[in-house]
Structure formats: C-alpha cells, structure tokens
N, C-alpha and C positions, 0 to 999 in steps of 0.2 A: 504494500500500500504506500502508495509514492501524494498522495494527495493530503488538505488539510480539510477537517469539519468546517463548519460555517458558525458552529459555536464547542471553542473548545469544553473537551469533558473535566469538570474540575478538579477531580482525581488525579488528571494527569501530571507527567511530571516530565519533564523536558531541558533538553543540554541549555540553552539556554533561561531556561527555569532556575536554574543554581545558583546564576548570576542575577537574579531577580532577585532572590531571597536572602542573597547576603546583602545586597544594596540598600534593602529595608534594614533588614539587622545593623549596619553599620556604615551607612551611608557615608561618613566623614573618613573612615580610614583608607589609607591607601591600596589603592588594589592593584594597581601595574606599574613600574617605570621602565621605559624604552629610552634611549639615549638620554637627551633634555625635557622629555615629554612625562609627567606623573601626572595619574586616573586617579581619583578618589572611584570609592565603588557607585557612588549616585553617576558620577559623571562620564564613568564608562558602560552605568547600562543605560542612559539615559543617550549617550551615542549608539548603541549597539539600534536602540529604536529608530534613529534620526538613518543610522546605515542602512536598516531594513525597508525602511520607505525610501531610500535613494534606489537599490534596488528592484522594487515592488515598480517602483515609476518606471524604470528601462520596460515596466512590459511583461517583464517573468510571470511565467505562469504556476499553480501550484504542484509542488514536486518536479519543478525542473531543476537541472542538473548544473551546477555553479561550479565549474573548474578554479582552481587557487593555485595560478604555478609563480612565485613569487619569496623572497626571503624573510628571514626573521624579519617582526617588527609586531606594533602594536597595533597598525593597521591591517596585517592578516589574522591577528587573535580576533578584532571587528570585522571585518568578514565572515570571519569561520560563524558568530555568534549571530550576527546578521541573517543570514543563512537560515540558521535553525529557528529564529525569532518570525522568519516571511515564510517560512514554511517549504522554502527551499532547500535543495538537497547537495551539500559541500563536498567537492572533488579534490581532496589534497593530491600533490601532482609533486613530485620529485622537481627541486629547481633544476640539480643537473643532468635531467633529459632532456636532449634533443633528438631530432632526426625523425625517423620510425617511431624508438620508444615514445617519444611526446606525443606525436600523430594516435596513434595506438589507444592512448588511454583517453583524450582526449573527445577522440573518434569513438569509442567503443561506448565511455559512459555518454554519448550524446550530450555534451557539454552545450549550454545554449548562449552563455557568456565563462569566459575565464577573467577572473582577476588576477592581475600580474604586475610586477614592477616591470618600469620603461625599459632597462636595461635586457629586458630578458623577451623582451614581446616581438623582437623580430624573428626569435626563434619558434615559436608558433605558428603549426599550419597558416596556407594560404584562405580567407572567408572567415576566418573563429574571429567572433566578435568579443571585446574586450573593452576593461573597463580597468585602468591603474590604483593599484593601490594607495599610495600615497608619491610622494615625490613630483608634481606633477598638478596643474594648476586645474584641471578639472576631476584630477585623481577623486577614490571613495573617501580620504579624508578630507579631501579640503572640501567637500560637496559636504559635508555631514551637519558644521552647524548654519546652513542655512535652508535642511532638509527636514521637512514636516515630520515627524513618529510616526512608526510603522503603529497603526490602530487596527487591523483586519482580521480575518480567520487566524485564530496560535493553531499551532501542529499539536498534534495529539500524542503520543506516547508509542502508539504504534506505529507512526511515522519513519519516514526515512530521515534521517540529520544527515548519512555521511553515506559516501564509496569510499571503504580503504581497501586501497590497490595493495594486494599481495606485493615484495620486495620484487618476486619473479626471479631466485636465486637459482630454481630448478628449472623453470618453466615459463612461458607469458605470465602476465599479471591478471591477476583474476579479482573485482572489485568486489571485495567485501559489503555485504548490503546490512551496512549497521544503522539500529534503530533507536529513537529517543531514550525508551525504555531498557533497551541493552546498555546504550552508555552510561545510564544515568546508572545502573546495577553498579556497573564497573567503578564508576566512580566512589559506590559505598565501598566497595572490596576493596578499594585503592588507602580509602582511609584509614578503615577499621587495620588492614594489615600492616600499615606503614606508617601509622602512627600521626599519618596527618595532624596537623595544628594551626588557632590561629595565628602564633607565636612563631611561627617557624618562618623563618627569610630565605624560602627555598631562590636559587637563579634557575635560569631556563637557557641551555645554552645551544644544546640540539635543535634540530630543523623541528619546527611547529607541522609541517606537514607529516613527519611521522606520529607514527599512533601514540608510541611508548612515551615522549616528551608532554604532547598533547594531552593524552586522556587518562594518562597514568600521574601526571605530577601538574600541569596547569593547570586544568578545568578541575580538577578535586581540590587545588589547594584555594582557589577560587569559591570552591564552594562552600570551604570550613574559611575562609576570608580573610587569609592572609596576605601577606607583603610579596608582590611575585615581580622578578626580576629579568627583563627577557634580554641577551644578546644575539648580537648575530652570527656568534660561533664559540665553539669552547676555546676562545683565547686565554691561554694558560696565565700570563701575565695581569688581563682584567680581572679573573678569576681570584687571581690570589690578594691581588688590590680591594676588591669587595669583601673579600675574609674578613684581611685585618682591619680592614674600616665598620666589620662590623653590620655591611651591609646583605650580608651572603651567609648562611651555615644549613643548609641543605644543599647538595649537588646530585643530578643524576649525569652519567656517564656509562659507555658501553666499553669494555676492558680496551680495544682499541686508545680510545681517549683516556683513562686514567692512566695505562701506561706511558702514554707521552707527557701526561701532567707530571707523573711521578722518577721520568727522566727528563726533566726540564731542568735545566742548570740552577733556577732561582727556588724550586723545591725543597731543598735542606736548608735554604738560608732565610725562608718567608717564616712569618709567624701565623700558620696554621690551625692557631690552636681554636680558634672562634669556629671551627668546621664540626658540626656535629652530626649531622647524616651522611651516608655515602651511599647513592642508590647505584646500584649496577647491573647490566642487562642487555639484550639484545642479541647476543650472542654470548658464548658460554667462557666463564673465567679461567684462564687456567688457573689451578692451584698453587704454584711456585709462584704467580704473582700477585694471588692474593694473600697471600703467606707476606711476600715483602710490602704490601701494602699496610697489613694489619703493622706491622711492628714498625714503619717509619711513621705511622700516624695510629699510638694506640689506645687513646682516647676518643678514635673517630666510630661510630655504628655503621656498620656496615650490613647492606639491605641487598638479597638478592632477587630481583623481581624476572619472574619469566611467564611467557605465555606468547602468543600470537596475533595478529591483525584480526582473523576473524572471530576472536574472543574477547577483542577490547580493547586491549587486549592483554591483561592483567591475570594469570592463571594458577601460579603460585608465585609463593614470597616466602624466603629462609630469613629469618629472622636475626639481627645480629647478635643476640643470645643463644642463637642455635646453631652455629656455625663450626663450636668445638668438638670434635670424632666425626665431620660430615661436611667441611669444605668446598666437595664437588658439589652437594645437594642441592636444587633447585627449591628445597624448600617443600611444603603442604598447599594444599588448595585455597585460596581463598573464599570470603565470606559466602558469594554466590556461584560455587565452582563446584562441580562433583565428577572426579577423575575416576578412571580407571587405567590399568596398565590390560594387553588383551594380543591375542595372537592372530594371523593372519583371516581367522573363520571371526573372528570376532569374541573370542572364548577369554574369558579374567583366565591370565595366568598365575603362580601361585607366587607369593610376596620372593624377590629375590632372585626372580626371573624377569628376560630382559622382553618387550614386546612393544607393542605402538600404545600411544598415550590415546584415550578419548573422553570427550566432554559432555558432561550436560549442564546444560545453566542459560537463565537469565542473558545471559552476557552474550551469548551467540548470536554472530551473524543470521538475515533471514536468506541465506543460500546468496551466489556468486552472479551479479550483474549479467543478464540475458546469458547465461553457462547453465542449461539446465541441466547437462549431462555432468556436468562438473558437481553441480551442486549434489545431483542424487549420489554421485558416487562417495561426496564426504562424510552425508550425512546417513549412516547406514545403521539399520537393527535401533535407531533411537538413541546413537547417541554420533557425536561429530569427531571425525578421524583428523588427529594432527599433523600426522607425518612425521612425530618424533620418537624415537626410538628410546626407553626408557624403563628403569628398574624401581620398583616398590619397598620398601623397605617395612620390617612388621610395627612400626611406628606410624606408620603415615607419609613417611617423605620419598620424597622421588628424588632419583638422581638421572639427569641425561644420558643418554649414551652417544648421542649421535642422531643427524636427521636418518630416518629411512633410506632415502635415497643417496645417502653420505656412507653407507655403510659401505667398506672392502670388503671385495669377495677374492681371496689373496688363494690360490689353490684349492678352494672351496672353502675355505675355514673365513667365517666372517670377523673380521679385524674392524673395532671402533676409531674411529680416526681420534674421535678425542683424549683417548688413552694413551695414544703415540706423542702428539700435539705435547702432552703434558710431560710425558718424557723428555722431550725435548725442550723445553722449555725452564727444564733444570741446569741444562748448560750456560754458562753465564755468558758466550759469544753468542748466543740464541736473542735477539729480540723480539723479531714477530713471525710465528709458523702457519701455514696449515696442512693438510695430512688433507690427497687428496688419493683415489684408485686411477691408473692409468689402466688399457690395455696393454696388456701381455702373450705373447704364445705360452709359456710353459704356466703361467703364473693366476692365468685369467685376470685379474687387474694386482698390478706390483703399487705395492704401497710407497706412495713416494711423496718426499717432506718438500714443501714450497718456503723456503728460509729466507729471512731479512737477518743480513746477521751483524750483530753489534760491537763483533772485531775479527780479529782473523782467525777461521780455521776453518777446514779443509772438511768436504765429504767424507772421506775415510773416517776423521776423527768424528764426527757426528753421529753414523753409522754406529762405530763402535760404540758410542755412548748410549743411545740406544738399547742396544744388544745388553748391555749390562744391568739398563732399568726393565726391560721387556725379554717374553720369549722371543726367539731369534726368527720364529716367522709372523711377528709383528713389525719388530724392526724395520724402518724405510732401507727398499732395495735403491731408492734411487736420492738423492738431494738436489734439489736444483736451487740457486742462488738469486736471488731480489732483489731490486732498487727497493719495491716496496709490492704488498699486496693489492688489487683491486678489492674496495667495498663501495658500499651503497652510503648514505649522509648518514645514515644512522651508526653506523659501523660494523656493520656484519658482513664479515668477507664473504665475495662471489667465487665460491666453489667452482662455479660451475663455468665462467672464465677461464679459472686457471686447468681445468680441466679440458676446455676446447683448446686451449692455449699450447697445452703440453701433450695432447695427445697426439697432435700434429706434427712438432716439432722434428726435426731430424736427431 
C-alpha cells in the first residue's frame, strides 16, 4: 500500500510522527546542528511541514517515489522527513553511483522527482526531474520559509516511508519496501537495546542514505530528543575536536572506519576520554581489532549492532557488558526480533550448529520493489531468509559465520572466510583483509586473502602464519597485495568485486 487515507487513523504512528512528539515535548532544545546551521526541535518540525508543502506543490502524487541522491547535510535529514510527512515515499540513493548503477535504481523504483545536491545532478539520467537540496537559490531549503505547511492527508502506518536499496554486494539491488510501522518498531528496538538517551551527544558521520546511520542512531535519537550532530564524513580530526569540546560522546562506525580512527596519528595524543558509546556494525569486526580497541580506549562501551536493510535494519545488539568469553558474537535479538538459526529445508538446527539466520518481526520489509519472485523466494514457511550464515549458542546469542554466499567450498570442505580474515589479522603487517573463494581445478574454489598491508612482508610469510593459527586447508592458498579494498559508503567491503577482479586475473 503505497497510498495515504484522507483522514489519518489516530492510532497511527509514523517516521515522521517521532519528530512530532518530541517537538511538543521539548520544543526549545536543540535537535540538529549541521555546519553553522542549529534546529531547535519546534523549528525543524515546523520546517519539515513548510518542506512537505514545497513538495506536495511540485504536483507529487500520493505514494510516489522521491529519489534522495545527494550528501550529508540537514537539508537531506528535511527531505527524508518531508517525504514521510506528504505521504511520499523516500528513495535513498548511494551519492557515489553513477552510470548504470544510478540509472538502475532510479529507473527501477520509478522515481518521479530526485533530490540532489548541484554538484552531483549532472550525473543523473537524461528527463529525471529534480529538485536541489540546498546550496542553491531555488534549492528545498531556501524555498522552505516562505512555503505554506504541509496541512493534507498524514500516511498511515501501513504506509510506505522508504525503498532501501539492498548494498547489491552479491547481486543487483533489490528495494526494500519498508513501512511506517516497521520503522517506527525498529526505532523502539534501537532504543530499548542501545540505551538510547536524551543526554547523549550522539554525531552522525556516515552517509544519511544508509539504513544503519539513518534508522538505527538519527531518527531514534531524534525521537528520545536529543543533541544530534551531522557531518559530512567521518573526518577523524573533527571527530576528535567535538570529543574534547565536549560536543560528541556517542559515535557509530563500521570496523573499516574505527580502524583508520584508531590509526590516525593524533589518536594516542587526543583527549578521548568524553567518548562514551562506540556503536559498530555493518560489517563484521575482526577480533584482534576489537581487542586493541577495547584496551587503547577502556572506558569506552562498546555496542555491537547487526542486522540488515530489509529488517530496519537493527537485528541484534551485543551488548558492551557482554562482550567478555564472546567477542565475535553479534549479540541476541532485539526488542521486536525473533530469530532462528535453520538448515537449507528450513528445519531449526540444534544450538551450536552452523545454518542461515531467519526473521520474524514487526521490522520487516513488505517484500522487494516490483521483484515478486525475489520476494517469494525470501520470505518462505513464515519467516524471512537473510543470507547469513550463522551459529546459536545455548544462551541466546548468535555468532556470524559468514554471508551464505561468502562461504568457501575449498575441496569440498566448507571454509568461513571470516575465520581466516581473523587469523590474519593477528599479524601486525596485516591492516585490512578479506578472504574471498577463487576458482580452482584441483581445489574447487582456493581460499585466497585480499591484503592491504601495513608494512612489509611477503606471501610466504602470511601463509605460514596462517597455517599456525588455522588447519592447513583453511589456510589462504593464495595472497594477493592492495592499494586498498573496494567498499560501498557504509563500509562493507565488495566481495564480490574482488572476486570478479581476481578470478580473471592472469
């Protein structure tokens, strides 16, 4: 249901609802600063209305599709809200696609306007009609205060708010068709697990078009009303400036990112200590470096949050009081999550066995933008198939093992790439790995490590080191060497690049 009532139902409760209800609650405190620009909560939902009539005017019709390919700022936070306030339905859009991928998603969810920064609007198909963000003298900010309030039909709960476009690591991207009522779940399970507060000075430093930044730490901290802090990248150096000022003690980062925070030259010399949560996510930690994490910053909590796009996508959270005997663990279900671990017929395997992870909950997507055959095949026997490969423990927590389709099939014996990953990642020339399957004649796929390394040393010796923490037919048969890895803005490396990349190779 892509459409809005003519009178919302008053039960409902809506992404932008949140931002409603704090605004009342605490209308005078601050709610966003973006460069030079600070929102009290009255005055950025009181734009959020003036945005939604700026768009309602172009013409939009109910439940049409509103692409967002555009950067950090506090003019795409108005939008996204804008969007869900007109009863419009918000396309976040990778800023750095172009080509195809852009055409693609653009094209596919029938976008009927994108918002975009100037800089980025040439690279937009030829016809897509646009509207700039801000920067820009007729741009959606500067049109906002002399735009009537959005007064008309509010979307209802069953409503669509968003398409979150799958990463597409494995495969095209497939638009998650998430609804008022799944996000706004997500957003309690986001609280209730992570301790949400309105005391907390979370920054936002990740791309706003991903889920995990968005709907896992803005829009929840938004709605318990706190101090929210957006830039336009995790620059390590602002970062640490808003620490000690006092301005910043929440951070979410994907291991990609705190490792470079945590080899930044001005890291052991900052005064850190005003840092009090550490969320991390997106892709999976190794343990050697959340080991030297925990002990150069050991006052800091450390929050392991995992799950995926068509879940929220907030699925479980280890907790930083649960992280001692269970490091690799992605932690237990959250509030409105009910997992299973399950073997290829759909059957629970038994605690301590490894199988695919699936869902039921609140929080799910309602099936994959015009993919019917996609959606039937996730959602199977009653509950939604992740693709992640994973073990149960007789407590309740889950430990990753690897995506499904990440798995080595090394001479028939299936090899976790993130078991190796981790191994290697004890070597202190190791920076940054990933463990991907090649083809092979003898081998069926030869396990082989994709290294960035952080001084000099040699295949042989990696190999061997390997072999020492691993059985020897885990061990990578091959090493190849890195400027650096491909990932997506969120930082989860593309597998499946490096894999077209090196299958080919000579």
């Amino acid at each position: 249901m892509t459409g809005v009532r003519d009178e919302q139902d008053v039960r409902a409760s809506t992404v932008d609802g949140t931002l409603r209800r704090s605004a009342r609650r605490t209308p005078e405190r601050v709610a966003v600063r973006y460069g030079p620009r600070t929102w009290t909560y009255a005055e950025l939902d009181a734009a959020v209305s003036r945005a939604a009539g700026v768009l309602r005017g172009l013409g939009l019709g109910r439940g049409d599709r509103v692409g967002a390919y555009g950067h950090n700022s506090d003019a795409y936070l108005l939008g996204f809200l804008a969007c869900s306030r007109a009863g419009l339905v918000h396309v976040p859009v990778n800023q750095n696609l172009t080509g195809e991928d852009l055409s693609y998603i653009v094209g596919q969810s029938g976008c009927a306007l994108v918002l975009t920064d100037p800089d980025l609007t040439d690279r937009l198909p030829a016809g897509v009609r646009t509207l700039a963000l801000r920067d820009a003298d007729d741009s959606l900010l500067a049109r906002i205060p002399s735009a009537e309030p959005y007064d008309g039909p509010q979307p209802d709960a069953d409503d669509l708010a968003q398409l979150l476009y799958t990463s597409g690591t494995t495969a095209l991207p497939k638009g998650a068709m998430m609804s008022h009522r799944a996000l706004v779940h997500e957003y309690v399970s986001a609280i209730h697990a992570l301790g949400l507060t309105q005391t907390d000075r979370p920054v936002h430093s990740l791309p706003l078009y991903h889920s995990a930044q968005m709907h896992v730490f803005l829009l929840p901290y938004l709605a318990v009303g706190a101090q929210n802090t957006i830039l336009d990248a995790p620059d390590a150096a602002t970062i640490f400036d808003l620490v000690e000022a006092g301005d910043a003690d929440s951070l979410f980062a994907p291991p990609t990112v705190w490792i470079a925070l945590s080899q930044h030259p001005d890291f052991a010399t900052r005064d850190l200590s005003g840092l009090r949560k550490a969320f991390y996510g997106a892709s999976i930690m190794p343990v050697p470096v959340l080991e030297r994490l925990r002990a150069q910053l050991p006052g800091l909590a450390f929050y392991n949050c995992f799950g995926q796009s068509e879940i929220g996508p907030l699925a479980t959270v280890l907790g930083p009081d649960e992280h001692e005997g269970r490091m690799d663990s992605c932690g237990r279900p959250v509030l409105f999550v009910e997992a299973r671990v399950v073997d290829e017929d759909g059957k629970e395997v038994p605690d301590g066995t490894a199988g695919e992870v699936v869902y039921r909950s609140p929080q799910l997507c309602d099936g994959y933008w015009d993919k019917p055959q996609e959606t039937e095949a996730a959602f199977r026997d009653g509950w939604f198939r992740s693709g992640d490969l994973a073990v149960r423990d007789g407590e309740g927590y889950f430990t990753v093992v690897d995506r499904v389709k990440d798995v080595i099939n090394s001479g028939g014996v299936l090899v976790a790439s993130r078991q190796v990953e981790d191994a290697l990642y004890t070597h202190p020339q190791v920076a940054e790995t990933a463990v991907i399957g090649l083809p092979d004649e003898r081998w069926i796929e030869a396990v082989t490590a994709v290294v960035v390394r952080a001084g000099e040393v040699t295949e042989t010796e990696l190999i061997d080191h390997a072999r020492e923490k691993l059985a020897h037919f885990k061990a990578p048969k091959r090493i190849v060497f890195v400027d650096e890895l491909p990932r997506n803005a969120s930082g989860k490396i593309l597998k499946r690049e490096l894999r077209d990349r090196f299958s080919t190779a000579d």
